[in-house]
N, C-alpha and C positions, 0 to 999 in steps of 0.2 A: 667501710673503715673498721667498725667495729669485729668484723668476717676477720679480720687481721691478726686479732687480740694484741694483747699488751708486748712494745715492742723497743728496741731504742729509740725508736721517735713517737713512739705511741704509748699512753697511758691511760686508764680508766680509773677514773674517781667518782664514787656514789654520790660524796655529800663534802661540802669544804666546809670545817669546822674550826681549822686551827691555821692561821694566813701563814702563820712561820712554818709548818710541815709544807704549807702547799710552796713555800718560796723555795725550798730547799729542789721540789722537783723544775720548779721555773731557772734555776741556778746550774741545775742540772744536765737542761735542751739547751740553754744560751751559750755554755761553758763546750759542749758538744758539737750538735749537727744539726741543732733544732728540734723541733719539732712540735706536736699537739697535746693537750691534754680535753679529752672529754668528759665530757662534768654530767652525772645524770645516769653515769653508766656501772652497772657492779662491774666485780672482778669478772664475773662470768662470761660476760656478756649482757648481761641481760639490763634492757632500759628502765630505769625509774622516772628520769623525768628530774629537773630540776624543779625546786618548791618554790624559789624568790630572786627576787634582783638582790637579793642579799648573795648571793653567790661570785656575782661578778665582782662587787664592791669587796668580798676576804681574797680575790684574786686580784682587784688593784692593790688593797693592802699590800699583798706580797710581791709582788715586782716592783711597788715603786717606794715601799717605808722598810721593808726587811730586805730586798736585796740590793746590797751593794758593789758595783754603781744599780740603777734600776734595771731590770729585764723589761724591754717593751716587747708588747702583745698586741696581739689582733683578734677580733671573737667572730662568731655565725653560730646564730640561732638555727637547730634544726628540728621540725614539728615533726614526729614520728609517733603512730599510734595515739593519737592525743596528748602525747607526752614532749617536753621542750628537752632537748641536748643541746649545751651551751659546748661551742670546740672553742678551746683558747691557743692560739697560734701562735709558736716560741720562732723566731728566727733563729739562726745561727751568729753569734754576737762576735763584734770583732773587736771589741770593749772587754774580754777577759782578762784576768778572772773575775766572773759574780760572785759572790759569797751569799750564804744565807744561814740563819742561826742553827747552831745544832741541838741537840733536846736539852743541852746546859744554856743557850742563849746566846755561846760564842759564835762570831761568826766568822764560815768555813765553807770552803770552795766545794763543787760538787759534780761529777760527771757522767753520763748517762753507760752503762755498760751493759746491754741487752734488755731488758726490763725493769733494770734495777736502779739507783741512785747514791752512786759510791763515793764518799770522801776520797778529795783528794791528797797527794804531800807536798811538803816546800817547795819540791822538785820543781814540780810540774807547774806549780805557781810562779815560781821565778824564770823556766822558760815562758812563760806567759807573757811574763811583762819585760823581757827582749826581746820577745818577737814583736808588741805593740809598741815598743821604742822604737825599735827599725836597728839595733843595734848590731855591729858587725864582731867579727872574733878571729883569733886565729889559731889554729888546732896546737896545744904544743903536747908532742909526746915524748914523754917521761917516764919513770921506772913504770909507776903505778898505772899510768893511761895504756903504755904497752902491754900490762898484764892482764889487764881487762881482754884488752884488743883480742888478745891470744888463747884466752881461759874462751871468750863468747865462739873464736872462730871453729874449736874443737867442742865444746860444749850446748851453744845456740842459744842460752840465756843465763842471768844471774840474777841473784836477789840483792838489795842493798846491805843487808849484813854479811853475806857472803864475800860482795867485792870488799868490807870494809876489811874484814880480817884477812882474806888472800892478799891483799896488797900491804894490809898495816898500813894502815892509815888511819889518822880522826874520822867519826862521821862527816863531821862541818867541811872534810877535807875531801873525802868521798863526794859529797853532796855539788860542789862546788866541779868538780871534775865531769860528774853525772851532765849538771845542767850544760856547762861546757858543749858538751858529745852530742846531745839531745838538741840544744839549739844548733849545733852547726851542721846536725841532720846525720850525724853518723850512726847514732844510736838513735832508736825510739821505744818507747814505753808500753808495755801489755799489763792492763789494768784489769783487775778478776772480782769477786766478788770478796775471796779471800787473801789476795795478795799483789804486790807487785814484781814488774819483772822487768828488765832490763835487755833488749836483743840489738844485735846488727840492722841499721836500715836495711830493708831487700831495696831503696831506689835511693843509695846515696848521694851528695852532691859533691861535686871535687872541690876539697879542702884547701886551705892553705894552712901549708905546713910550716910549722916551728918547731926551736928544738934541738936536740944533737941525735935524737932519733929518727926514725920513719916508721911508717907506717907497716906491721908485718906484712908478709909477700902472703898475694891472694885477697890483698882490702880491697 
């Protein structure tokens, strides 16, 4: 595991000292695709070895007092070189979004992007919790939903300030269109370290349509 280095489902932590940093990464695998954090390990590679049962106990802190709802986990002790590596096992949660404090204390959803641990926005929050509703929708295209449509088919992505000024539109107005798209699977989201991005599903699902539009030729 370690041969792997630090991955989207993989992490390395030398030493858990603060429960709300380590929640933020446990908010991070649940809100994702899962996965481990190893405790005990530098960034390098290289094993230190956990010092205490104090390690486990800043890691229940954080999944079940700092994130909201809780992240459950699973651990395994591994003896290596004399040394103890504690793995903490994130499922992939169907309870999203977890939140967990950010370095002001508020707390903010979080999700795993190669290595990393990226805030996420409203967007993606509120497709969250339609998809855990079970809630249904139906496509309606409109001046501004068709100019998207049209800008992405020729273009291959957009940014949220981009669509908000091509279209003229409010953001709240924009946003609400976004999540629309996103939940009914038209659109999907590419999240970076530095940005967000808006594209075409490649594996759409067939919509229902509303509206006095359609959908441009080649959706």
């Amino acid at each position: 595991m370690i041969a792997e280095g630090e991955h989207q489902t993989q992490d390395f932590k030398f030493a858990v000292n603060d429960s709300k940093k380590i929640a933020r990464s446990l908010s991070a695998f649940a809100n994702t695709d899962g996965g481990r954090l190893l405790l005990g390990v530098k960034d390098n590679g290289k094993i230190a070895g956990v010092e205490s049962d104090e390690e486990y106990y800043m890691i229940e802190a954080a999944a079940k007092i700092h994130c909201k709802p809780n992240v459950p986990f699973e651990t395994r002790k591994w003896e290596v070189e004399g040394k103890t590596v504690l793995e903490i096992i994130i499922p992939k949660s169907k309870k999203k979004p977890h939140s967990a404090p950010d370095k002001e204390g508020k707390p903010k959803a979080y999700v795993r992007v190669k290595d990393q641990n990226i805030m996420v926005n409203r967007i993606l929050i509120e497709v969250w919790k339609k998809e855990r509703e079970g809630s249904g929708g139906m496509l309606k295209i409109k001046y501004a939903e068709s100019k998207l449509l049209t800008y992405l088919e020729i273009n291959g992505y957009i940014t949220f300030s981009k669509f908000c000024g091509m279209a003229r539109i409010s953001p709240r107005k924009a946003e609400k269109i976004l999540i629309n798209l996103i939940h009914m699977k038209v659109l999907v989201m590419d999240i970076t370290e530095k940005q967000i991005f808006y594209k075409m599903n490649p594996n759409p699902v067939e919509p229902i349509i509303g509206g006095e539009q359609e959908l441009p030729e080649g959706f």
